[in-house]
C-alpha positions as CSV (number, residue, x, y, z in Angstrom):
1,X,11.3,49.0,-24.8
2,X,12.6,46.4,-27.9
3,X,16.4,47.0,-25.3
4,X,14.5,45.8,-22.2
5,X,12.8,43.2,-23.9
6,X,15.8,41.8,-25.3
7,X,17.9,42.4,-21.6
8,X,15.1,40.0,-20.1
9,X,14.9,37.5,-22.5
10,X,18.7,37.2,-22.7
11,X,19.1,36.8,-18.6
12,X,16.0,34.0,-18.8
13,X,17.7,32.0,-21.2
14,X,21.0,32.6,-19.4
15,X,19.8,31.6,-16.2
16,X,18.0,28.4,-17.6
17,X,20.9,27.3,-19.2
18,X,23.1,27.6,-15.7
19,X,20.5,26.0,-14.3
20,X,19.9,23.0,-16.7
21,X,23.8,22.7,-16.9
22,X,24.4,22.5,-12.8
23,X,24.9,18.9,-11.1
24,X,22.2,17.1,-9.6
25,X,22.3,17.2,-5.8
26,X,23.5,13.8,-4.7
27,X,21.1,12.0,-2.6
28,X,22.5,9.7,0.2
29,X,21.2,6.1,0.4
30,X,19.0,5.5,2.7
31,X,20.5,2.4,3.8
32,X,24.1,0.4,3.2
33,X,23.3,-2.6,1.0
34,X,23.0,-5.6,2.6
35,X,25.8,-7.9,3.1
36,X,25.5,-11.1,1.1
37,X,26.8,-13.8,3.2
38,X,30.3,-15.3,2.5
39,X,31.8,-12.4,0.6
40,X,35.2,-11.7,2.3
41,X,35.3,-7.9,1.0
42,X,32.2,-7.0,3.7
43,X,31.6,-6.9,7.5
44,X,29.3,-9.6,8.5
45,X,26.1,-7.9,10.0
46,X,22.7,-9.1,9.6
47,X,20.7,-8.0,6.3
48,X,18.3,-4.7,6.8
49,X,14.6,-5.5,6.4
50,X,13.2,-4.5,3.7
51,X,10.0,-3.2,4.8
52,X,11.2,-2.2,8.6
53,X,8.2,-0.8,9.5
54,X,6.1,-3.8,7.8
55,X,5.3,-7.0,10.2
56,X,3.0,-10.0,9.7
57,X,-0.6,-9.0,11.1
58,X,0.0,-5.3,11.9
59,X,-2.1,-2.8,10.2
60,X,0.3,-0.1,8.1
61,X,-0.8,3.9,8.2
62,X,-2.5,3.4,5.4
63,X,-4.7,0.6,5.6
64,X,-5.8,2.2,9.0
65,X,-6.9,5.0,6.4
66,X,-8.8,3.0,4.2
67,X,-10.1,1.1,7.2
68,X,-11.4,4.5,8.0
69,X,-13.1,5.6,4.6
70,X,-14.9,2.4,4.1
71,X,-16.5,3.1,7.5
72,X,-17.0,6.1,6.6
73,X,-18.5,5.4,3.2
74,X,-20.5,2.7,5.0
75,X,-22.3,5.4,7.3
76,X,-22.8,7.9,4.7
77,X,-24.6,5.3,2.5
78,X,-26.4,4.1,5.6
79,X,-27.7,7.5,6.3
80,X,-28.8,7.8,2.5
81,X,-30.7,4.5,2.6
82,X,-32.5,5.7,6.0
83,X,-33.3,8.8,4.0
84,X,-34.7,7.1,1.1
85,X,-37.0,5.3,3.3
86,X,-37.9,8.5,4.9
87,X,-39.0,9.8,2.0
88,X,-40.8,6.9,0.3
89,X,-42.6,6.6,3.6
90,X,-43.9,10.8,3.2
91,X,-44.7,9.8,-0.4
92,X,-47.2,6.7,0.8
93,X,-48.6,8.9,3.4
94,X,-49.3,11.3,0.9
95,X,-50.8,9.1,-1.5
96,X,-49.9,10.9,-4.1
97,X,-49.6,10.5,-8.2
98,X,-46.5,13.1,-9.0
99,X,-44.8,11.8,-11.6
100,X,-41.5,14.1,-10.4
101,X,-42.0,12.6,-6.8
102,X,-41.6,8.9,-8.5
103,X,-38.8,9.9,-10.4
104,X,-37.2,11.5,-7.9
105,X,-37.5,8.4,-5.6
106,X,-36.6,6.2,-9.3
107,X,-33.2,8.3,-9.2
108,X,-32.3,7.4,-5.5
109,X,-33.4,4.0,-5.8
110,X,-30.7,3.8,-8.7
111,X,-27.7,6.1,-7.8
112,X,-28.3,4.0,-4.0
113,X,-28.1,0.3,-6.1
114,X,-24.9,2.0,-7.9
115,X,-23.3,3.2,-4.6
116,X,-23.9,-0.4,-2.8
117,X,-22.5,-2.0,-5.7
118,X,-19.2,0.6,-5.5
119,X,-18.8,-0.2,-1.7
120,X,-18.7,-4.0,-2.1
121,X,-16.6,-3.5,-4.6
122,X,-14.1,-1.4,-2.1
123,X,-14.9,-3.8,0.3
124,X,-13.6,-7.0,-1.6
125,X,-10.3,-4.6,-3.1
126,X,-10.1,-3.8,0.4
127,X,-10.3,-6.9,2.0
128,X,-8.0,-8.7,-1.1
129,X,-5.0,-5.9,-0.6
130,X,-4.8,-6.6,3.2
131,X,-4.7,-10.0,2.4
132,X,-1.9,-9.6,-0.2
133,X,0.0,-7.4,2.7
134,X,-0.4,-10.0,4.9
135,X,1.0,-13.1,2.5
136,X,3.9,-10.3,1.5
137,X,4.8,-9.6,4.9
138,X,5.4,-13.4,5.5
139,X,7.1,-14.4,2.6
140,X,9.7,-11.4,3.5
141,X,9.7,-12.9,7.3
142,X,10.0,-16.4,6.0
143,X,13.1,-15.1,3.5
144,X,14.8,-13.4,6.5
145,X,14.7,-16.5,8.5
146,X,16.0,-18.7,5.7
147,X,18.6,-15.9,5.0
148,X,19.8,-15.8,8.9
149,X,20.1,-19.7,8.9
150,X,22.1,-19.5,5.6
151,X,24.2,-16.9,7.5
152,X,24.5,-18.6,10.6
153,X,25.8,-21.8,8.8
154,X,28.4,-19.8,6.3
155,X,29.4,-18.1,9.7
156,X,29.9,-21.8,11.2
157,X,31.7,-23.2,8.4
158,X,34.0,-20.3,7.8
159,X,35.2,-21.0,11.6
160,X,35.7,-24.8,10.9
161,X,32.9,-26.0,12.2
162,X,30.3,-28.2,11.1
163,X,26.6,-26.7,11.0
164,X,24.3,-29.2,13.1
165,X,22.8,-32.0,11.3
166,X,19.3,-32.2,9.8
167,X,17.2,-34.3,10.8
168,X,14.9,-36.4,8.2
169,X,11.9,-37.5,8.4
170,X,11.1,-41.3,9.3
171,X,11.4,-42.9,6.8
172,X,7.8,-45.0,6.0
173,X,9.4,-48.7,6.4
174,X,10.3,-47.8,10.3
């Protein structure tokens, strides 16, 4: 057995050493890098999006989600609420002094208060990441614009022509 022993525990290590000493498999990029404007080496074509899936006031995958288990959350609590009313109502109809009946109730009352306080808690993160998303989303849009303007006028120049005047503001004596 001390032979076998020793045959198995040689072809582990073996095989773990082949196998920590092979090449990592090479992973293609998802996307080319984007093309910066004015540098000669590269093909002008207009920059990738960052997010492509990602626009300004469309609800991603998982927000929908969330969306989903707050209403879901909501409900459940809802439900729990109704039942605590159900049962302090059969408690005042009873009339009744148990001591484990008011604690009982006591512990509701409390984990209820707790679980209210959790859910507008959700509710605000909630509500504060969508907003986030939102003000992300634009500042990307608003870089892509700037960027394709930048591009537009590098393109113009490089082809001898001048990029259309801005126009400024009046100025306050006119």
């Amino acid at each position: 057995m001390g032979i076998k022993l020793r045959a198995a525990i040689t072809i582990l290590l073996t095989a773990t050493g082949v196998w920590a000493q092979s090449p990592a498999p090479v992973i293609a990029p998802a996307e080319k890098p984007a093309v910066v404007a004015g540098d000669a080496n590269r093909s002008s074509r207009p920059m990738p999006r960052p997010f492509p899936g990602r626009r300004a006031g469309i609800p991603t995958q998982n927000q929908l989600l969330e969306r989903q288990r707050l209403q879901e959350m909501e409900a459940t609590l809802g439900s729990m609420h109704a039942l605590l009313k159900e049962m302090r109502d059969k408690a005042a109809s009873k009339n009744s002094n148990d001591p484990v009946l008011k604690d009982n109730l006591q512990m509701w009352e409390l984990m209820l208060a707790h679980l209210d306080k959790q859910l507008d808690q959700l509710r605000m993160a909630t509500l504060t990441r969508e907003d986030f998303e939102a003000r992300r989303a634009a500042l990307y849009n608003q870089a892509l614009e700037k960027a394709a303007k930048d591009a537009q006028s590098a393109a113009g120049e490089s082809k001898g022509q001048t990029p259309p005047p801005a126009t400024a503001p009046p100025s306050p004596a006119e």
